[in-house]
C-alpha positions as CSV (number, residue, x, y, z in Angstrom):
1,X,57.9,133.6,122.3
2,X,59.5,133.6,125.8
3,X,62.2,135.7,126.2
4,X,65.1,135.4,128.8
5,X,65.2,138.3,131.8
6,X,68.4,140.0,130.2
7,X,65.7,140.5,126.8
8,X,63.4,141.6,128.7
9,X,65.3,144.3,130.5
10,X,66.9,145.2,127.1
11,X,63.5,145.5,126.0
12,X,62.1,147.8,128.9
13,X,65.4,149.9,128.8
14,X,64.9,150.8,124.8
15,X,60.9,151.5,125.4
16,X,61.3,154.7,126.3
17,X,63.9,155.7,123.1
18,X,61.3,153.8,120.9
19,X,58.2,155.6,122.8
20,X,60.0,158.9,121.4
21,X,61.1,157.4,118.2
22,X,57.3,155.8,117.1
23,X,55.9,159.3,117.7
24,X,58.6,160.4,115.1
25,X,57.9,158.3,112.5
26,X,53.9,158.5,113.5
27,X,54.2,162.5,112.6
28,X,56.3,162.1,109.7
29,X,54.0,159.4,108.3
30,X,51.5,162.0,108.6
31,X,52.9,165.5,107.7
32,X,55.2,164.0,104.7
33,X,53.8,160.6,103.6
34,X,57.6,160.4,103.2
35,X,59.0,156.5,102.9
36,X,62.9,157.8,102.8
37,X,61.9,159.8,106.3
38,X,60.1,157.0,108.1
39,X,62.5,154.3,106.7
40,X,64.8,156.0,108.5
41,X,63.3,156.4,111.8
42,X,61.9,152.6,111.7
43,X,65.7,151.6,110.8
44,X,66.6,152.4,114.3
45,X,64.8,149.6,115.5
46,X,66.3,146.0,116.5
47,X,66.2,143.5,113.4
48,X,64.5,140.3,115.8
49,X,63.2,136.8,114.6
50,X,61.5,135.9,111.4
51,X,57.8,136.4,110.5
52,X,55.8,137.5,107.6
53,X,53.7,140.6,108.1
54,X,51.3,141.2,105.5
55,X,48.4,143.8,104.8
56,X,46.0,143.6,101.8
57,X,45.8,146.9,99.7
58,X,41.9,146.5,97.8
59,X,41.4,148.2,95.2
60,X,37.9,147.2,94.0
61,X,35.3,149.7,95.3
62,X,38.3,151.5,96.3
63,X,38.5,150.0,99.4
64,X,42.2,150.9,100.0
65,X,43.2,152.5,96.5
66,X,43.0,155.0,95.2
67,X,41.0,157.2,97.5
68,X,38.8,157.7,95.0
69,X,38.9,157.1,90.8
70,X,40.2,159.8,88.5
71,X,42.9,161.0,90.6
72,X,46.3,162.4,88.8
73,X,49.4,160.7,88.5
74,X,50.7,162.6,90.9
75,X,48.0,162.0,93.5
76,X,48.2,158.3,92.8
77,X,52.0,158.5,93.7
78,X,51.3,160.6,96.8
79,X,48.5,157.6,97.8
80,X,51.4,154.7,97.4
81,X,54.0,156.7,99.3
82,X,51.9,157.8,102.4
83,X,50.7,153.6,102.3
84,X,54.4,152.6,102.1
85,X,55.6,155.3,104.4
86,X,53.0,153.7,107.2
87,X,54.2,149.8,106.3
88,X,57.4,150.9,107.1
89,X,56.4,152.7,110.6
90,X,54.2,150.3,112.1
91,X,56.8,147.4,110.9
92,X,55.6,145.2,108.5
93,X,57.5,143.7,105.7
94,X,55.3,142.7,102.8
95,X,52.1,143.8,100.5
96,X,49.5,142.0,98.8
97,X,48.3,144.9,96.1
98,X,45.1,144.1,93.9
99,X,45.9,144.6,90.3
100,X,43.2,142.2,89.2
101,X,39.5,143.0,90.6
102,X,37.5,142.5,87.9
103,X,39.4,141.3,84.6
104,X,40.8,144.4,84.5
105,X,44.3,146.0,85.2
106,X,46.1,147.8,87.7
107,X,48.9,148.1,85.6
108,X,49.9,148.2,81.7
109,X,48.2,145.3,80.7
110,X,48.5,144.1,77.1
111,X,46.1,141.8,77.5
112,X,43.2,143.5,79.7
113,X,42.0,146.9,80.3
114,X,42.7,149.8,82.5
115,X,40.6,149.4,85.7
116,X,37.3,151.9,86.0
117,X,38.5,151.9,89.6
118,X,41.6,153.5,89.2
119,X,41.3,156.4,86.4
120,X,36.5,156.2,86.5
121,X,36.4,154.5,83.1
122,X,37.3,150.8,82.1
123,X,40.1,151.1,79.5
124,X,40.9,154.7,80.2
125,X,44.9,155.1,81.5
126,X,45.9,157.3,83.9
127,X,47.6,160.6,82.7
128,X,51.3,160.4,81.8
129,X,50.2,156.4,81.4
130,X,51.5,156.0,85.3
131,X,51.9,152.5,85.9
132,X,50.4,151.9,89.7
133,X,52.4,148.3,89.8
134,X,55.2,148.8,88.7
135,X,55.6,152.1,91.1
136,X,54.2,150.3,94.2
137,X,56.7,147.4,93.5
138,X,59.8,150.0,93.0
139,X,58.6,152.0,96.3
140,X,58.1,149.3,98.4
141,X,61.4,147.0,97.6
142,X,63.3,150.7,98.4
143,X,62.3,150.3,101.5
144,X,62.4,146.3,101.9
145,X,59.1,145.7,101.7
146,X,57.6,142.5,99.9
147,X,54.8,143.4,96.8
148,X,52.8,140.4,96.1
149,X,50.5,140.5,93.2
150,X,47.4,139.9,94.2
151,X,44.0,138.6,91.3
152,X,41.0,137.5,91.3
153,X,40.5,134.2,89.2
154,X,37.7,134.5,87.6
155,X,35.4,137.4,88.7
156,X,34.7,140.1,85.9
157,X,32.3,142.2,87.1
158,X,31.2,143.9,90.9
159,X,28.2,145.2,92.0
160,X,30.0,148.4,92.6
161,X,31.0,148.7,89.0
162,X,29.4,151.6,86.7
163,X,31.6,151.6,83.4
164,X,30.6,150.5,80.4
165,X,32.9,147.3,79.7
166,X,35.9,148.0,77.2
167,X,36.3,146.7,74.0
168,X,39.5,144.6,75.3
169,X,37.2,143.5,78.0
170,X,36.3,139.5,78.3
171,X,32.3,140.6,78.8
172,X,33.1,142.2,75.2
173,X,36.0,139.9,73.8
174,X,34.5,136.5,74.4
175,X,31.2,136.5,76.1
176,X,30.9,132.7,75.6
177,X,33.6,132.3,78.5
178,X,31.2,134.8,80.6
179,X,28.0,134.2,83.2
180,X,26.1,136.2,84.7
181,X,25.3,135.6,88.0
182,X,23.4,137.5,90.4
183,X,24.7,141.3,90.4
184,X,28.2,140.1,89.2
185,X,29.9,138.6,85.9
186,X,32.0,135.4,85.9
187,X,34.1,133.7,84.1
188,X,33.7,130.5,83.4
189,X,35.9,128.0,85.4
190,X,34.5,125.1,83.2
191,X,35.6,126.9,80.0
192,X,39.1,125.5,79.2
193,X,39.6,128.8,77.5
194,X,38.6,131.0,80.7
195,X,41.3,129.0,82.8
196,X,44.0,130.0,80.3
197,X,42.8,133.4,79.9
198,X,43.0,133.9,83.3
199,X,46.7,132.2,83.3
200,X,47.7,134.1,80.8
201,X,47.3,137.2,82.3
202,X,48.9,136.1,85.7
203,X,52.1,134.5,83.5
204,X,52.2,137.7,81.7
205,X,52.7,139.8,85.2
206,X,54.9,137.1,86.4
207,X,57.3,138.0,83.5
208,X,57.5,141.3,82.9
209,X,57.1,142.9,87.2
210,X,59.8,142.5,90.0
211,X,57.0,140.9,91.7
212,X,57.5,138.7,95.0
213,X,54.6,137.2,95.1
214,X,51.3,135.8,93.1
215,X,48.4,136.0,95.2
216,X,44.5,134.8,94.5
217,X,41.8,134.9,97.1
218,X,38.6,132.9,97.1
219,X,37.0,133.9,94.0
220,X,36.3,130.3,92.1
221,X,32.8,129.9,92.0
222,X,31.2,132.2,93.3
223,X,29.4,132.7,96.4
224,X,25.8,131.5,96.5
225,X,23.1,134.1,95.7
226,X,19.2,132.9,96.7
227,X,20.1,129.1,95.7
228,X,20.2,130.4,92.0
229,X,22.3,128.0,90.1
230,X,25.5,128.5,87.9
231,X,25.1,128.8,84.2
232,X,27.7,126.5,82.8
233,X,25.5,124.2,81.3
234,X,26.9,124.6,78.0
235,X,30.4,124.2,79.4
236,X,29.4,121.1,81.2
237,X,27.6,119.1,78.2
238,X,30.5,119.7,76.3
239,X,33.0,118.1,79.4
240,X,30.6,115.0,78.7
241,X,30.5,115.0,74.8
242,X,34.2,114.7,74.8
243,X,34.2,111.4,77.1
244,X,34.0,113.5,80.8
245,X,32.0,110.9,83.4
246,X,32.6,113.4,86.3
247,X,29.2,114.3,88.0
248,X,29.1,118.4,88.0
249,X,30.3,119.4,91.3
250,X,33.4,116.7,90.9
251,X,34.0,118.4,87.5
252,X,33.6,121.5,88.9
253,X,35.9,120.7,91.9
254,X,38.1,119.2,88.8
255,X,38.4,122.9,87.5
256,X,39.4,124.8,90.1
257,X,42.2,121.8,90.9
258,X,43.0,121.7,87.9
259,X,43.6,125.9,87.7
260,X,45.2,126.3,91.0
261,X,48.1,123.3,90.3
262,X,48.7,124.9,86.8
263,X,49.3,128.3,88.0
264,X,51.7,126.9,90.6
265,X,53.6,125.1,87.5
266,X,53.2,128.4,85.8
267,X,54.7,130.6,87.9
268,X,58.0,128.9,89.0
269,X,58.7,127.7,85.4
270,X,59.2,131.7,85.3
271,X,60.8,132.1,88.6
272,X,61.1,129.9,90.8
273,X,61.6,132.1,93.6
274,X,58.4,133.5,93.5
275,X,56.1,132.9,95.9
276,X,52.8,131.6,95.5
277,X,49.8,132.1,97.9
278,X,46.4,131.3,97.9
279,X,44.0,133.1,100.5
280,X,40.5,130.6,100.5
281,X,37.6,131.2,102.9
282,X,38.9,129.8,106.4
283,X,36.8,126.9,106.7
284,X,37.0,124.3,104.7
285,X,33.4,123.1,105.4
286,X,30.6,122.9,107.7
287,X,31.8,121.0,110.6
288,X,35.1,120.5,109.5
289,X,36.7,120.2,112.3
290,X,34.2,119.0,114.5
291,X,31.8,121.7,116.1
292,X,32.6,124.3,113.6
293,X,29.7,125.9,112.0
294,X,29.6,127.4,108.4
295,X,27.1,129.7,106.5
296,X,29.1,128.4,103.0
297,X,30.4,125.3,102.3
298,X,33.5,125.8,100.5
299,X,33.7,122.3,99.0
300,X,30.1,122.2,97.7
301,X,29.2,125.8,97.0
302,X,32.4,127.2,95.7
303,X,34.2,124.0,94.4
304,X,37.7,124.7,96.2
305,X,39.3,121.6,97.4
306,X,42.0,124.0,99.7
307,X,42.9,121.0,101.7
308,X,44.0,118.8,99.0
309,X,45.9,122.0,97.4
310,X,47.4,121.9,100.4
311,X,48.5,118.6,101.0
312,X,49.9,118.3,97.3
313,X,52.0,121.6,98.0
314,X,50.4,123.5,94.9
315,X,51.0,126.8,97.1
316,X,53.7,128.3,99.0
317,X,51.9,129.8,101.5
318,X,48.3,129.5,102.5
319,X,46.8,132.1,104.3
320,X,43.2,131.6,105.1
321,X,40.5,133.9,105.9
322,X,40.5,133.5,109.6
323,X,37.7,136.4,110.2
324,X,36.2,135.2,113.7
325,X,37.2,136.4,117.1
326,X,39.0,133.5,119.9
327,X,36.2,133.7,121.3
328,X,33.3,132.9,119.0
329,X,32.8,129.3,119.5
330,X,31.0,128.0,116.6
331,X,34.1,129.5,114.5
332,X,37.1,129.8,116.8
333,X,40.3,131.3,115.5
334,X,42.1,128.8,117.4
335,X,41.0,126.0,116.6
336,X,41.0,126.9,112.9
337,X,44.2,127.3,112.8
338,X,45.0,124.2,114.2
339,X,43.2,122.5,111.7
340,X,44.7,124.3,109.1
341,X,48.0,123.2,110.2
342,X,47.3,119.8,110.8
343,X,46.5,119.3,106.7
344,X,50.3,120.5,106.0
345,X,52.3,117.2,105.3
346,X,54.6,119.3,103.4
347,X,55.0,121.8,105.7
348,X,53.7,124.8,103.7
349,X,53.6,128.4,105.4
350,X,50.3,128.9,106.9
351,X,49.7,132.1,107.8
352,X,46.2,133.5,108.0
353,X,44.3,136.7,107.3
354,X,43.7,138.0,110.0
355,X,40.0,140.9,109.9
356,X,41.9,144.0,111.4
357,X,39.1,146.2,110.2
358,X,36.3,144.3,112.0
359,X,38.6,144.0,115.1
360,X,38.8,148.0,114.7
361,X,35.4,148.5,114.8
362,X,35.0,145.8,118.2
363,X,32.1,143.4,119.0
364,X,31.1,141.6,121.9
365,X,33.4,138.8,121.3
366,X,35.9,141.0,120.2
367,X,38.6,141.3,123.1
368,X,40.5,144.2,123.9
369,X,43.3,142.6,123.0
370,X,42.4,140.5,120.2
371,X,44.5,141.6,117.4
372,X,47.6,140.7,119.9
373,X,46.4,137.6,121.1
374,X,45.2,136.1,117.5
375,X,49.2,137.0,116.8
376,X,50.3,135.5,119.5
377,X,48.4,132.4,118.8
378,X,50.1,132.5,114.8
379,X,53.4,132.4,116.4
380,X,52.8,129.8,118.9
381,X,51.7,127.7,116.2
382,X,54.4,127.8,113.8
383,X,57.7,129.6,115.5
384,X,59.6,128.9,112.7
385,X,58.2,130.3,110.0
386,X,55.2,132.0,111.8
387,X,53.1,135.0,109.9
388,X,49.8,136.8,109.0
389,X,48.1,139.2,107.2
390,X,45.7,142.1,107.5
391,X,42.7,142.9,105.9
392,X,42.9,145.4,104.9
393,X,45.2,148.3,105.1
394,X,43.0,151.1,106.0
395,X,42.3,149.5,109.4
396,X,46.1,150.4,109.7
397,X,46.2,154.2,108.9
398,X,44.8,155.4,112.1
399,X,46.2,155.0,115.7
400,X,43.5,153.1,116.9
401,X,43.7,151.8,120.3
402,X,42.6,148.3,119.1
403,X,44.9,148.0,115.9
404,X,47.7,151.0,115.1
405,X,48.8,151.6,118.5
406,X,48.4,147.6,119.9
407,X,50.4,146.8,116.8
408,X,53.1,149.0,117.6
409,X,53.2,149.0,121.3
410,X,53.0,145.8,121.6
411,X,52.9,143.2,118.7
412,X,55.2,144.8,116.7
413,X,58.0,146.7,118.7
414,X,60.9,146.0,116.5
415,X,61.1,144.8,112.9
416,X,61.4,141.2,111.6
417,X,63.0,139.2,108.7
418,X,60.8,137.8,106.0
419,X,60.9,133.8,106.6
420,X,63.1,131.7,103.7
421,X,61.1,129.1,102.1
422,X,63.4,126.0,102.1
423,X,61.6,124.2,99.3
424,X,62.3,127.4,96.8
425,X,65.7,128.8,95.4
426,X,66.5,132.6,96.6
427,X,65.8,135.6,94.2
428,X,67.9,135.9,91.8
């Protein structure tokens, strides 16, 4: 965004109070973990135009939380504080937390078990039956952060995985709705049951959290794995004995439509002011725009129609997995984006995921600048309601020269309003 010269001097007169000020809240980020400290220091700061600025927090394999599985109460506390404590320094204004990464729960779930990767065994609470949701949520609207709610559909096991599954499990509950594919579990997208299981237990978060947002990524079918087919033979014989005439891949396309515009309906019968995202793969297939090249083919190997969802407005926000550098022709960020954009008649928020952790770790295509420059290219896009997010959050712990510090030197100097989605009503 251009600014005008009386800006921009305002701008280079503050840098040096905020150069003092961001190595404030950097140290107290890092001695305390203390949100009410840094929250204070970042409060300083100019409140400037609206964008969302998101970072996913992964929980399966531990990727982001907790540390490790079988930490104390107390230690899973100390985790979320030091994670909200940095949000709030390097200026971002919402979280996408995985509660769901394999069937399993994140939270106090009467309808699915404890998760092996928070406590080491499926089904076994954490002591003092500390509830990571509902303190992540509390933590991070104290200090005006968003907390989305972030599942995977219909995944139920990961390679990474070593408990036993629990007897409130769906492997152990009702294996019928389960497939084993490759070194994971599935559910069952063609089982009418496994779509309202999963609803279920998405509804039943909706209700009961201060949640901001429900979040799913790409899980629907899953990804390929040495051409072996999909089990859901039995699922898809029974489609046809009841009078289906789709051909497989349409039925299968059918499911995942038909999941996707019920959890929409689902959610804002609750409340309607909760935002619904959907994070797909960021190409919608091979070729698609022209000269894009694709390993996957959403469409045909995971059944996910994301333009369509799109265009009917069964999301709020869209924020597609735009994991390749500006750079990288055969799958250029830019151009992505604009396709993405161009398949919004309803003028849904797009704002894409953005791989921080790869950019971290550089590449030849990687510029030195890339994390600002994919930004900049977000907000030249869409000034309006303009946003991304960041997978995932540990790329943001560190000062890196490519991510922490270009983040707060340079993309993110002063804070930012969460955008107002026109077509929903305001929190109540």
């Amino acid at each position: 965004m251009i600014r005008p010269p009386c800006w921009l001097l305002l701008s280079c007169l503050s840098l040096a109070v905020a150069c003092s000020t961001r190595v404030e809240a950097q140290d107290l980020a890092t001695k305390t973990s203390n949100p009410d400290d840094v929250a204070l220091v970042a409060g300083r700061h100019r409140q400037v135009p609206t964008e969302f600025r998101g970072a996913w927090i992964a929980t399966v394999d531990n990727i982001d939380f907790p540390s490790r599985p079988g930490l104390t109460s107390n230690q899973l506390r100390s985790e979320i504080d030091a994670i909200v404590a940095r949000a709030v320094e390097l200026r971002l204004n919402a979280l996408v937390f995985q509660v769901r990464p394999a069937a399993d729960a994140f939270y106090r779930s009467p309808l699915e078990p404890w998760s092996e990767y928070l406590t080491g065994k499926q089904g076994k609470a954490p002591d003092g039956n500390f509830d990571p949701l509902a303190y992540i949520i509390s933590r991070s609207h104290r200090y005006g952060l968003q907390l989305h709610a972030w599942f995977n559909p219909f995944r139920c096991s990961h390679p990474s995985g070593k408990s036993k599954p629990h007897e409130k499990h769906v492997r152990e509950r009702a294996p019928r709705l389960v497939v084993k594919y490759g070194k994971q579990h599935w559910m069952d997208p063609g089982h009418p049951t496994a779509r309202k299981w999963s609803l279920a237990v998405i509804q039943d978060v909706v209700r009961r959290y201060d949640i901001d947002g429900v979040h799913i990524d790409d899980y629907f079918y899953p990804y390929p794995e040495n051409k072996q087919p999909f089990g859901d033979g039995a699922s898809y014989q029974t489609y046809r004995k009841q009078g289906g005439r789709l051909g497989r891949a349409d039925w299968r396309r059918h499911n995942i439509d038909t999941f996707v515009e019920r959890l929409y309906r689902i959610v804002h019968a609750d409340k309607p002011w909760v935002w619904v995202g959907i994070s797909p793969f960021g190409i919608a297939q091979p070729g698609v725009p022209a000269g894009i090249k694709a390993g996957l083919d959403q469409y045909n190997d995971i059944y996910a129609d994301v333009p369509k969802w799109l265009r009917n407005g069964w999301l709020d926000y869209l924020a597609p997995q735009l994991y390749w550098p500006i750079d990288q022709k055969p799958q250029a960020f830019d151009v992505l984006l604009k396709y993405w954009h161009s398949q919004n008649p309803k003028g849904r928020a797009i704002w894409p995921g953005l791989f921080t952790s790869k950019i971290r770790d550089g590449g030849k295509r990687n510029r030195a600048t890339e994390l600002r420059d994919e930004i900049r290219l977000v907000r030249q896009k869409d000034a309006v309601m303009p946003g991304h997010i960041h997978f995932s959050f540990k790329a943001l712990r560190g000062d890196h020269a490519l991510v922490g510090r270009q983040l707060r030197q340079e993309v993110y100097p002063d804070t930012a309003t969460l955008p107002q989605l026109p077509w929903l009503p305001k929190k109540r």
